[in-house]
Backbone bond lengths (Angstrom), bond angles and torsions (degrees), N, CA, C in turn:
res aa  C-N    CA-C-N  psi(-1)  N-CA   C-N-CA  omega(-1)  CA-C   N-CA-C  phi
1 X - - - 1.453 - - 1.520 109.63 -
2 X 1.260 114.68 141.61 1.185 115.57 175.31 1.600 121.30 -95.27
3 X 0.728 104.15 6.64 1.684 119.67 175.10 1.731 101.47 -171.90
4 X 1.757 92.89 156.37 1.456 109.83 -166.87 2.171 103.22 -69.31
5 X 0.833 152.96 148.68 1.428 140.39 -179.22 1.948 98.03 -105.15
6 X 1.382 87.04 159.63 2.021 81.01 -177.16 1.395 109.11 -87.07
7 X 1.283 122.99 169.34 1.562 122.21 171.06 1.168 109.09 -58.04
8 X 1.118 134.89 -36.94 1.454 129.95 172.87 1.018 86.68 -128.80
9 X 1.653 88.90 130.46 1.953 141.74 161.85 1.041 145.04 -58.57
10 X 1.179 168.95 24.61 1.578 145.26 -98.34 1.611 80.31 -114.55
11 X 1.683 83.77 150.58 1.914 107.59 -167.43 1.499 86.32 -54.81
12 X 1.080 131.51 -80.15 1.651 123.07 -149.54 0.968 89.22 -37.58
13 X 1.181 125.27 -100.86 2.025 123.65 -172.43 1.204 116.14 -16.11
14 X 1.014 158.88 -10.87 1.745 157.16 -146.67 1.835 71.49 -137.89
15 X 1.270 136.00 -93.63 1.020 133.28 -165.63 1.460 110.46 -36.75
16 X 1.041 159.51 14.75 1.430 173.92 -175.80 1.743 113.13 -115.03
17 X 1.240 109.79 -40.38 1.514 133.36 178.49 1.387 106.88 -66.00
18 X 1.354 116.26 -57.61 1.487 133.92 -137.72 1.801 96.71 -55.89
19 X 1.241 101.64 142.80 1.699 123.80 -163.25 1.516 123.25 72.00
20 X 1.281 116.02 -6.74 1.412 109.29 169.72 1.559 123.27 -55.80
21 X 1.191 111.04 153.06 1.713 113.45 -174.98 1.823 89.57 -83.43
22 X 1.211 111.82 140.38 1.711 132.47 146.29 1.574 76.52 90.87
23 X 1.372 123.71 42.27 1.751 124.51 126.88 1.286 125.74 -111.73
24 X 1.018 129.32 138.67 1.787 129.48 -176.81 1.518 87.09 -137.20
25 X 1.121 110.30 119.03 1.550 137.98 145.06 1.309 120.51 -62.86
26 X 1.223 133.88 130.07 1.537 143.15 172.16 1.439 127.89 -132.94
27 X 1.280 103.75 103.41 1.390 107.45 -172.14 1.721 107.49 -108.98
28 X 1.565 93.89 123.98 1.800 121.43 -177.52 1.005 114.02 -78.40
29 X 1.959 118.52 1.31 1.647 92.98 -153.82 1.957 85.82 -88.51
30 X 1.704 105.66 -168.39 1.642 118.51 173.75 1.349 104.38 -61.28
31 X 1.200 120.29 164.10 1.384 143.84 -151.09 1.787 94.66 -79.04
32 X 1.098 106.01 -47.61 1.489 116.11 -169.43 1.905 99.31 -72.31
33 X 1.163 101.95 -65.29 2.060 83.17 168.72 1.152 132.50 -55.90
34 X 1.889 127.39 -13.86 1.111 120.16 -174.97 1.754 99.68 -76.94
35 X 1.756 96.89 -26.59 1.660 96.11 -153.73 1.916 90.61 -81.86
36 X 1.109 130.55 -22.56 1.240 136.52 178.44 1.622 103.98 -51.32
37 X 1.059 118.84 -32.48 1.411 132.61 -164.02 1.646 123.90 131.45
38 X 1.416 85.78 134.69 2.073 94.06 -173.95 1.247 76.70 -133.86
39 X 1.612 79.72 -166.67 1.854 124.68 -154.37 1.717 93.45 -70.60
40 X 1.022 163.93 166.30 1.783 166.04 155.82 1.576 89.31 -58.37
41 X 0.902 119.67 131.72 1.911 125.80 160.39 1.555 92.66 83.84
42 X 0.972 142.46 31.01 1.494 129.87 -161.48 1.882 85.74 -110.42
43 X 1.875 111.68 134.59 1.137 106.01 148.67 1.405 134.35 -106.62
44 X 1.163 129.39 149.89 1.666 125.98 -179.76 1.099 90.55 -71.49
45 X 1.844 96.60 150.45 1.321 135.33 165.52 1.393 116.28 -118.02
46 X 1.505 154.52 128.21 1.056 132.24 149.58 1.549 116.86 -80.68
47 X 1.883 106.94 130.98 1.377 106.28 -172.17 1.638 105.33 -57.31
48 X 1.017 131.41 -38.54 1.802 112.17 -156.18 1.340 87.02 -86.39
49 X 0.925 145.85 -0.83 1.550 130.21 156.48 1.590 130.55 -47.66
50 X 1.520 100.65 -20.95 1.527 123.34 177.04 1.853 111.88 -89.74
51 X 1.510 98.87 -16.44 1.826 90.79 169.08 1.355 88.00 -121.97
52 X 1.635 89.08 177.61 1.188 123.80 173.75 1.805 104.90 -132.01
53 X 1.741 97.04 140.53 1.612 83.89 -164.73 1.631 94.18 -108.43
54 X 1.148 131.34 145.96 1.384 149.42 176.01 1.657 117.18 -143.44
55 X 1.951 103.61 83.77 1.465 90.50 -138.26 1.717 79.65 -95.81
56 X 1.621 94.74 164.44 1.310 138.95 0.97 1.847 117.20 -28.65
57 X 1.095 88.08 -59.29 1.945 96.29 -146.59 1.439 81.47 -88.66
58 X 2.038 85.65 133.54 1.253 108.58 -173.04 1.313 127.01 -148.91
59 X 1.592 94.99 48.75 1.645 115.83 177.24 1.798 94.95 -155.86
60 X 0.865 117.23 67.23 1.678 111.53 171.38 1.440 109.02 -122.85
61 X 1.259 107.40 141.57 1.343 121.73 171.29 1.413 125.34 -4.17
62 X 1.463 170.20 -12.14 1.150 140.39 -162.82 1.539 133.22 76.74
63 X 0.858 178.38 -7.91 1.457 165.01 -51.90 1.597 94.37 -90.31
64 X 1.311 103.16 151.60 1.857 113.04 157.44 1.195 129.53 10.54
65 X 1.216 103.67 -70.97 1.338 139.35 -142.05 1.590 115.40 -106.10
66 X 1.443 116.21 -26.89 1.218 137.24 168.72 1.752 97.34 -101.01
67 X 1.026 137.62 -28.18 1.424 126.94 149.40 1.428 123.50 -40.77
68 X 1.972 111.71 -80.90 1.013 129.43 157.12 1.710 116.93 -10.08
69 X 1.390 96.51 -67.80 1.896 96.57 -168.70 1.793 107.51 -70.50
70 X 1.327 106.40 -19.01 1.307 103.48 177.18 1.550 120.44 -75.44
71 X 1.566 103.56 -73.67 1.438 94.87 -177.55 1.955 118.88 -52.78
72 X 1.275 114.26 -21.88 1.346 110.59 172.10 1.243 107.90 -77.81
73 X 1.430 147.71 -1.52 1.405 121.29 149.90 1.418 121.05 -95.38
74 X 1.439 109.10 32.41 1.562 119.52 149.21 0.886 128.40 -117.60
75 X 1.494 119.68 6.27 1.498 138.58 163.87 1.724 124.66 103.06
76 X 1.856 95.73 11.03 1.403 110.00 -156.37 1.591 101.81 -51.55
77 X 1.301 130.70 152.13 1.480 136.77 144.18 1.022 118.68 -111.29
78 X 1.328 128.81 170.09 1.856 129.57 -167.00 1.778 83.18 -81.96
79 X 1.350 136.48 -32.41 1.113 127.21 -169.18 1.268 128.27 -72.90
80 X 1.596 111.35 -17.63 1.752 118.97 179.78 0.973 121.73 -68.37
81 X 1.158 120.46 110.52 1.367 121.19 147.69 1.777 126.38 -34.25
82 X 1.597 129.88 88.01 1.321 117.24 -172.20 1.829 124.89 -75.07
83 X 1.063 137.34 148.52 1.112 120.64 170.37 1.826 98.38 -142.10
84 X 1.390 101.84 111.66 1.697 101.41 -173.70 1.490 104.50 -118.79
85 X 1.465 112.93 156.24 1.138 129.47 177.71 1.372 109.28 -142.23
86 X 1.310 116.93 171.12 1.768 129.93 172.95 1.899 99.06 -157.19
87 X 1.058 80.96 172.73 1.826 87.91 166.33 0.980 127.17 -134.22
88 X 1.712 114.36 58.81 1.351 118.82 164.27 1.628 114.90 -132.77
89 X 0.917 109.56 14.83 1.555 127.05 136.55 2.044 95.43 117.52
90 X 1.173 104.75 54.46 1.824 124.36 145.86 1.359 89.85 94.35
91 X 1.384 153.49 7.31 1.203 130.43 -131.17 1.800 92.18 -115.60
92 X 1.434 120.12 -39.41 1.731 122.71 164.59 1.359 95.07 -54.87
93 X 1.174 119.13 -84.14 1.319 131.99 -159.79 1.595 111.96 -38.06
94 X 1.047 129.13 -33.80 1.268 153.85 172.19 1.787 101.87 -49.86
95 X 1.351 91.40 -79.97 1.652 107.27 178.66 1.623 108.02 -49.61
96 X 1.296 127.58 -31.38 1.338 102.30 162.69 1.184 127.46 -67.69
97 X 1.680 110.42 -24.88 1.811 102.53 -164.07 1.364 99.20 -96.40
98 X 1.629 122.97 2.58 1.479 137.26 161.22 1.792 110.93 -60.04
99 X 1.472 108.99 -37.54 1.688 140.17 -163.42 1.707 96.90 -85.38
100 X 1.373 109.47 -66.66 1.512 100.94 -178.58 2.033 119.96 -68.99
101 X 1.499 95.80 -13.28 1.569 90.80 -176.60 2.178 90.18 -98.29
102 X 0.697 175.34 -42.30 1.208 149.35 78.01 1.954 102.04 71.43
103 X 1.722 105.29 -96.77 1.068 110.13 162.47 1.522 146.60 -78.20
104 X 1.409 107.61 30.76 1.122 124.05 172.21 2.068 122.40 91.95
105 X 1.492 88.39 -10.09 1.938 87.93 -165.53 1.343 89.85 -79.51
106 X 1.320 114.64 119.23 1.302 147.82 -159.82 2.074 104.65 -87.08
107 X 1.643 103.89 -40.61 1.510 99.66 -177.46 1.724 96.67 -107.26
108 X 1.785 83.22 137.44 1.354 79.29 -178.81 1.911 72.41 -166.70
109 X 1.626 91.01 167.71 1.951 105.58 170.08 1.557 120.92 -167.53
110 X 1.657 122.59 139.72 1.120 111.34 -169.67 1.431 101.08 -95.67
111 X 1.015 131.83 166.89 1.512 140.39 -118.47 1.828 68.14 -138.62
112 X 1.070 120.89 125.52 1.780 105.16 177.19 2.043 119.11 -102.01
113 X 1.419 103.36 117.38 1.460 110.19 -174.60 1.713 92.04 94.48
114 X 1.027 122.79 9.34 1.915 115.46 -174.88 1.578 128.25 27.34
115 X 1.147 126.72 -139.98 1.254 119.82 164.97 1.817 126.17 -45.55
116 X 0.769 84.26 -47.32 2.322 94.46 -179.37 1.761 80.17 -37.89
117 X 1.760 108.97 -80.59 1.206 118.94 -146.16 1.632 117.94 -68.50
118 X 1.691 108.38 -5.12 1.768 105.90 167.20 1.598 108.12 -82.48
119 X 1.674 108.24 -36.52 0.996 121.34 -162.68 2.041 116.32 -63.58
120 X 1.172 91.92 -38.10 1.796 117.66 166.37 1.303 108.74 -66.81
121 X 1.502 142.88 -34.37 1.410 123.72 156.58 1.587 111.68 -104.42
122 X 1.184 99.33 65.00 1.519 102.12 159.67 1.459 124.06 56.89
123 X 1.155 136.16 5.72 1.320 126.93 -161.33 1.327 94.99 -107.04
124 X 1.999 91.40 167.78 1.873 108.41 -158.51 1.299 119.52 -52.51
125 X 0.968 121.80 148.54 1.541 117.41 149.14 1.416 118.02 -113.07
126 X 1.166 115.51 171.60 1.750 101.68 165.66 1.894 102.55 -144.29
127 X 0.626 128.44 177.89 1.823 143.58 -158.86 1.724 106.27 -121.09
128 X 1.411 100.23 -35.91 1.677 101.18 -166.70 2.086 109.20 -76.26
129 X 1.066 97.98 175.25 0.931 83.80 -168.35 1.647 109.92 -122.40
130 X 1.771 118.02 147.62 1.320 112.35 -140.25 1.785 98.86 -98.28
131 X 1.887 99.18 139.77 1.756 99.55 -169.67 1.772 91.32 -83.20
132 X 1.752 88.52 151.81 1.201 108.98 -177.12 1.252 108.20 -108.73
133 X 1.686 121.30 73.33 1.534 105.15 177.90 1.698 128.07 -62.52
134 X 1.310 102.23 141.43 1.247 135.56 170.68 1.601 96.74 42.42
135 X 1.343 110.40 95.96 1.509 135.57 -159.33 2.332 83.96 -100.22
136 X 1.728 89.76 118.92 1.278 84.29 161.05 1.591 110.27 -159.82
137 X 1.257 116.03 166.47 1.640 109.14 -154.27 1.731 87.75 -68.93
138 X 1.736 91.64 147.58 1.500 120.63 -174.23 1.621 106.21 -74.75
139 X 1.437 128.90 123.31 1.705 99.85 -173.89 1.417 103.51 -95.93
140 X 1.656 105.73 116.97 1.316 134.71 178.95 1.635 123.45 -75.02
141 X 1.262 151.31 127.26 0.811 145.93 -176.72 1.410 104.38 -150.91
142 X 2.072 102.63 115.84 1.348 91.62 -174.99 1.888 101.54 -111.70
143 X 1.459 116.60 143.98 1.086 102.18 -175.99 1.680 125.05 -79.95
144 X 1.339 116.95 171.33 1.812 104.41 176.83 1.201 123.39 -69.35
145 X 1.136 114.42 -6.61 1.368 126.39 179.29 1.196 116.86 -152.11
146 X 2.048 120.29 89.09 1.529 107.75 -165.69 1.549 103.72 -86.38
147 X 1.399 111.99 154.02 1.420 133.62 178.35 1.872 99.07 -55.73
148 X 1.061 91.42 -56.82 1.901 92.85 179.64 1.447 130.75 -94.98
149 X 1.819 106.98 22.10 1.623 107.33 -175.00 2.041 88.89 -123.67
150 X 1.344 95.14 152.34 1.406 91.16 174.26 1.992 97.66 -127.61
151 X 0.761 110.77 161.35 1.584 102.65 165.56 1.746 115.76 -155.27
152 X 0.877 130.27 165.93 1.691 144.41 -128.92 1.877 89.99 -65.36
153 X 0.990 118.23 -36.65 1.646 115.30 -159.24 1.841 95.15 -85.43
154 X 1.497 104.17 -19.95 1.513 85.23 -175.78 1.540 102.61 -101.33
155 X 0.919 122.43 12.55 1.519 138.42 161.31 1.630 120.40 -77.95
156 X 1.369 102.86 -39.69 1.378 120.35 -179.07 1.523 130.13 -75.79
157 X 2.084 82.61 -38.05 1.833 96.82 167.61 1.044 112.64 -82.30
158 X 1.397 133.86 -7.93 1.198 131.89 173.11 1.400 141.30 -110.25
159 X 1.675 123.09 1.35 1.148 153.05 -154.97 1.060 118.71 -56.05
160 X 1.948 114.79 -38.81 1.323 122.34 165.79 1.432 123.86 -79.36
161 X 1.239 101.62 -4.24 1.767 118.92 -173.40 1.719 115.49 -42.80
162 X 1.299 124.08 83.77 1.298 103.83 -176.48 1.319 102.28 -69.73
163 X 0.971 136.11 56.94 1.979 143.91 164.47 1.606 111.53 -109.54
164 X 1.938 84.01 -36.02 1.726 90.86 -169.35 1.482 103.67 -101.96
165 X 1.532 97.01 153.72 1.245 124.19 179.31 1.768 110.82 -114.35
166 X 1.097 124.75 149.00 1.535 137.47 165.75 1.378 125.30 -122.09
167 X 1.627 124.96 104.83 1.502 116.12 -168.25 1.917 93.90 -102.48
168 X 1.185 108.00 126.59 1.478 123.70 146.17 1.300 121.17 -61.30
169 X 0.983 120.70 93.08 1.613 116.99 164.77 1.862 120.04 -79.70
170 X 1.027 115.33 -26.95 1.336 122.14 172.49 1.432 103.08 -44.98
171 X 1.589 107.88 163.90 1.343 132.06 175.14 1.800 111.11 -59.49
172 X 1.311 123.62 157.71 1.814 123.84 179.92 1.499 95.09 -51.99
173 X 1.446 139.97 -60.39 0.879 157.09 -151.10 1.492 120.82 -70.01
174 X 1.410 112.48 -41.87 1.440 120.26 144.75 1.286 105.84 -44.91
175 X 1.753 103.17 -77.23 1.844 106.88 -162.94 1.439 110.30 -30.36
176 X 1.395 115.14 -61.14 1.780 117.68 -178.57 1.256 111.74 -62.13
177 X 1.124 128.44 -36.10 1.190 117.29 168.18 1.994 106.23 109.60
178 X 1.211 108.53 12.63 1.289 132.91 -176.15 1.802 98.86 -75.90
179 X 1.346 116.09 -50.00 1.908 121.84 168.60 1.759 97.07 -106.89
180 X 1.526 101.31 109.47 1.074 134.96 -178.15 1.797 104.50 -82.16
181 X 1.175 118.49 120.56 1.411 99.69 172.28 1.796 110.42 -147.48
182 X 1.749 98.39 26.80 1.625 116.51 169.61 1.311 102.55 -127.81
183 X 1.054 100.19 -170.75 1.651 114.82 170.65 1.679 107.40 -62.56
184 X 1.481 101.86 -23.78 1.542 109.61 -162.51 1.372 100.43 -134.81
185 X 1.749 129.74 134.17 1.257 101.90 164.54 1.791 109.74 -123.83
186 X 0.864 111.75 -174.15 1.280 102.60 -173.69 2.228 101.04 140.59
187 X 1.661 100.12 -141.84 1.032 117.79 159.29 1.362 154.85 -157.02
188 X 1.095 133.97 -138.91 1.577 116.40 -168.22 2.049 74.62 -114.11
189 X 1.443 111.50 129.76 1.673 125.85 166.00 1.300 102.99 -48.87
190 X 1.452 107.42 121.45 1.146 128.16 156.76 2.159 114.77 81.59
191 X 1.472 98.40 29.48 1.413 109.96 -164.23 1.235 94.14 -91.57
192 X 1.529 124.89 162.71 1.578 112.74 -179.99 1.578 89.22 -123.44
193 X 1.697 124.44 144.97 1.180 123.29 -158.26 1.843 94.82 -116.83
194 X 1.260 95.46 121.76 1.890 107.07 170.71 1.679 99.79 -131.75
195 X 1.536 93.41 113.16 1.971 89.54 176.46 1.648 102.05 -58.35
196 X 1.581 114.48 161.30 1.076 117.60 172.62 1.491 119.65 -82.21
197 X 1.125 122.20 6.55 1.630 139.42 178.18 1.593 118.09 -109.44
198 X 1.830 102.13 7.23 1.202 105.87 155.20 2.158 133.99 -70.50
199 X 1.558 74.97 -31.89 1.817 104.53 176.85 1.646 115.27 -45.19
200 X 1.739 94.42 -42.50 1.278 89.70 -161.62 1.503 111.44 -96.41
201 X 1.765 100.95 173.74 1.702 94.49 -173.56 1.737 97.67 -121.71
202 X 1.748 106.78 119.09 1.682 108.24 -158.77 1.403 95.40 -88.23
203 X 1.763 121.79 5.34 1.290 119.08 149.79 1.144 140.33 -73.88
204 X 1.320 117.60 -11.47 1.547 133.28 -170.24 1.651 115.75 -112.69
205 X 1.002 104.85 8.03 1.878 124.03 -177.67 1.797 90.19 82.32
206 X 1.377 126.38 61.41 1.555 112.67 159.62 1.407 109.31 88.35
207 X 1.514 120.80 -20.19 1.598 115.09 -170.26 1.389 110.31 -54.19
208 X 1.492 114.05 -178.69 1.247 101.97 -160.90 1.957 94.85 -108.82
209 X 1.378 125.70 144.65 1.814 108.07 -154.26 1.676 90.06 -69.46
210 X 1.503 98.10 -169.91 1.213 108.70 -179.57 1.455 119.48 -74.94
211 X 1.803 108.81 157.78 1.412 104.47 -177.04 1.679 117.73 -33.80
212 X 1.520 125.04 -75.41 1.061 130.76 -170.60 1.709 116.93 -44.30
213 X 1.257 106.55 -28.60 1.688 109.57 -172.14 2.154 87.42 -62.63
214 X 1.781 93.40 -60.42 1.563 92.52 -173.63 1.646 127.27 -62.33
215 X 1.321 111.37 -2.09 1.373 99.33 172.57 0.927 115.71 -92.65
216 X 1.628 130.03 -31.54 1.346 147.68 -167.79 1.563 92.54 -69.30
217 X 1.464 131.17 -36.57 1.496 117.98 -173.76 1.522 98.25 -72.20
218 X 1.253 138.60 -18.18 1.294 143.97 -178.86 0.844 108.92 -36.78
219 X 1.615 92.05 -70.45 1.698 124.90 -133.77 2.088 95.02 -100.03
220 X 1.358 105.10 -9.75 1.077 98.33 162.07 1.487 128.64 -68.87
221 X 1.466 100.90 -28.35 1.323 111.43 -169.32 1.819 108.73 -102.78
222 X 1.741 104.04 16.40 1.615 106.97 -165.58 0.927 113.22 51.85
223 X 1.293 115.17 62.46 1.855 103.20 150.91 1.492 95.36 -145.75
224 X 1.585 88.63 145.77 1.492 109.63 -160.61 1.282 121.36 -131.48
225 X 1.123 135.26 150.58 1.455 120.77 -178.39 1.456 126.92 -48.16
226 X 1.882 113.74 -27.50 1.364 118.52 -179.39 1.711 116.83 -58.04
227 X 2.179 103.06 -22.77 1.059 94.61 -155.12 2.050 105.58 -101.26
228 X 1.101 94.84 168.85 1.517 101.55 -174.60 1.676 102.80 -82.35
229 X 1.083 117.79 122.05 1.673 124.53 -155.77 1.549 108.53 -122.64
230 X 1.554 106.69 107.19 1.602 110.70 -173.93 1.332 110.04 -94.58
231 X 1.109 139.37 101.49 1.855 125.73 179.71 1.589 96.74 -82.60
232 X 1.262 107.37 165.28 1.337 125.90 -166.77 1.611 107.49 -161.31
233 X 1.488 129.31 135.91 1.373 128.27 140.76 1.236 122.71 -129.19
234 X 1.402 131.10 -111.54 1.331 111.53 -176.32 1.983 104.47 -103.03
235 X 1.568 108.86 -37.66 1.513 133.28 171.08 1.586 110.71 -100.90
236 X 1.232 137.82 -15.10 1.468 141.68 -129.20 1.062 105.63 39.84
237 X 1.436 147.45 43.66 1.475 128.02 151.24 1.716 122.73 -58.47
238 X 1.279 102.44 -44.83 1.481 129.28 -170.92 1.069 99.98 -80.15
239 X 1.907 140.63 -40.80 0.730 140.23 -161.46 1.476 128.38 -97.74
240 X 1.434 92.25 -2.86 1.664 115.82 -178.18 1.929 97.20 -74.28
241 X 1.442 138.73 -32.79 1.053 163.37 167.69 1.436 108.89 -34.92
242 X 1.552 88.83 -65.42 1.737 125.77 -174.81 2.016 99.86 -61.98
243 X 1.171 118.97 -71.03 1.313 107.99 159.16 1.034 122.16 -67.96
244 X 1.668 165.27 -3.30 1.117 132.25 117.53 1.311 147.02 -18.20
245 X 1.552 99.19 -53.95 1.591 110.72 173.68 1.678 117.90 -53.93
246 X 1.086 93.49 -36.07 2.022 116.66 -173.04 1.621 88.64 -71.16
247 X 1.409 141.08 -48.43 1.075 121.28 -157.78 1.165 103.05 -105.85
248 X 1.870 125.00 0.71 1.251 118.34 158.60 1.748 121.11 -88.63
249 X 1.277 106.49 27.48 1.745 115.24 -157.16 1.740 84.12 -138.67
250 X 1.363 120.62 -23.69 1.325 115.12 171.07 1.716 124.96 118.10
251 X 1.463 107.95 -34.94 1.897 130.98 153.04 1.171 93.79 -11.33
252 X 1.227 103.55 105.03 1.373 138.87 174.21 1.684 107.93 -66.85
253 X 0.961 133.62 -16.80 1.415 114.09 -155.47 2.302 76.91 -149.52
254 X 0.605 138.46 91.79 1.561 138.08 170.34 1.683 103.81 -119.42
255 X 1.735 107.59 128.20 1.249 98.12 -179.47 1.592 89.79 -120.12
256 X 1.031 112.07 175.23 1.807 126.85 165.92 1.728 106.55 -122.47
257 X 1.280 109.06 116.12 1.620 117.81 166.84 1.424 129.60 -47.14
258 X 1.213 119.54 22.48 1.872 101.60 -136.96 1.534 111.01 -54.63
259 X 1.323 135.42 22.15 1.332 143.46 165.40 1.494 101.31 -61.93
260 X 1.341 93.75 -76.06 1.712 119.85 178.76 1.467 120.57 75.98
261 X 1.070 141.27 -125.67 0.954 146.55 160.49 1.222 118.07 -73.89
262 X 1.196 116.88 -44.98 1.354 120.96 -171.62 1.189 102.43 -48.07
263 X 1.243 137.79 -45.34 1.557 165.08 -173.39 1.190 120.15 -66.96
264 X 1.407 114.21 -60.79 1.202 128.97 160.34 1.611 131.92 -39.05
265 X 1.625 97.18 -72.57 1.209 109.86 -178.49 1.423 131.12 -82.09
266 X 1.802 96.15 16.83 1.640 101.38 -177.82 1.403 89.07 -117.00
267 X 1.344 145.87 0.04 1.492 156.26 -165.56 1.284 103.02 -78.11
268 X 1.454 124.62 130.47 1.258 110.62 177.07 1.642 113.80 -98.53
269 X 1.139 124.67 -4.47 1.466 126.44 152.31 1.404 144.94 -87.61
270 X 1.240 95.50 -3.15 1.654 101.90 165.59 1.306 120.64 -74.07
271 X 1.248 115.74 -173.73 1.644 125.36 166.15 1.066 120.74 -139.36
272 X 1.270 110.52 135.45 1.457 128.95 178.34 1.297 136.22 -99.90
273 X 0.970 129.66 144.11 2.080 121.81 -176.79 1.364 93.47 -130.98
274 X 1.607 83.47 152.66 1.550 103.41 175.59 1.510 106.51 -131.94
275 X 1.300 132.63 29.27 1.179 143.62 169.61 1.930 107.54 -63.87
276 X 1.059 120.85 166.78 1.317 132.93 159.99 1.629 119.01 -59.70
């Protein structure tokens, strides 16, 4: 790359890039829209390639090794710069750059509004499909304790933590616990609930609104940069979004659950609320 790219992208800018060496494009959307037409240089990803299901819970991390073999058959290097998109409003795409900051790949960028929003100013697509030279496993290293993953026990030791924060990304209906989709529905005590489809602006083709609109939903809900900020939905799909935004606003401490609910609410020792 010849210059560093921002965490968030806007298509013209990304379209300015396109063919440079030490960019890899990643496109989240289904197999059938990528082949309809993507970004020029763009490689497919399949999203469930990014969990691993251990059900109940059926969005967790990956191991090593099932990392490793993955991102290297898209050609990843520790050196690429990633910039991924999908078009269902950031929330796959998200969870990967949730996956590489996790394992340490430091450049990475969300593509802003994804496909909808390149596709609305006109820019190329192409149909063919992009070669992956010399595809070899990515070397993955996940640490024992990632800076950006949280999981159920450190939720548990910490629950009364007025430090910590809990974002719901799920729908109202999840949060209350009214659409049941565990053994249990409801929520994690004392979580504050912001759908993850608050972020976006369905005026702008999906982009994500401006900084100030997204901090103010924060800070509506008290959470602040001082505090340690867990997003959660049912897989972290939705919620991978939800920590993005936090680490595109600067939140120092942003974890992603990838247990989630699924995890949660099939646990038979946790606790749940069904309060407002």
């Amino acid at each position: 790359m010849n210059q560093k790219l921002p965490l968030l992208i806007e298509p013209a800018d990304l379209a300015g890039h396109l063919g440079e060496s030490g960019l890899l494009i990643v496109d989240l959307c289904d197999a059938e829209v990528h082949q309809a037409g993507h970004i020029p240089g763009a490689v497919p990803l399949a999203f469930g390639s990014l969990m691993h299901q251990d059900p109940p819970a059926m969005g967790l991390l990956p191991d090593a090794a099932d990392l490793s073999r993955t991102l290297g058959e898209i050609g990843l290097r520790p050196e690429h710069h990633v910039v991924a998109y999908d078009n269902t409003g950031g929330g796959r795409a998200s969870r990967l750059l949730w996956t590489l900051d996790v394992i340490g790949h430091g450049g990475y960028s969300l593509l802003n509004g994804g496909l909808p929003a390149w596709q609305a100013e006109g820019l190329p697509l192409e149909t063919t499909n992009t070669d992956i030279a010399e595809a070899a496993p990515y070397p993955v290293n996940i640490p024992a304790t990632p800076a950006a993953r949280a999981d159920r026990s450190l939720i548990l030791e910490r629950l009364d933590d007025p430090g910590l924060r809990i974002l719901d990304a799920r729908s109202r209906g999840e949060f209350l616990g009214t659409d049941v989709r565990a053994a249990r529905g409801g929520h994690i005590p004392g979580a504050r609930h912001l759908e993850w489809t608050e972020f976006l602006d369905p005026d702008n083709h999906g982009r994500l609104k401006d900084r100030e609109s997204l901090r103010a939903l924060l800070e509506q809900r008290d959470v602040h940069p001082e505090h340690t900020v867990v997003t959660h939905c049912q897989t972290h799909h939705r919620s991978a979004l939800t920590w993005f935004v936090l680490r595109l606003l600067g939140y120092p401490d942003a974890r992603g659950y990838d247990g989630s609910w699924s995890d949660w609410g099939n646990a038979a020792d946790t606790p749940v609320a069904q309060d407002d």
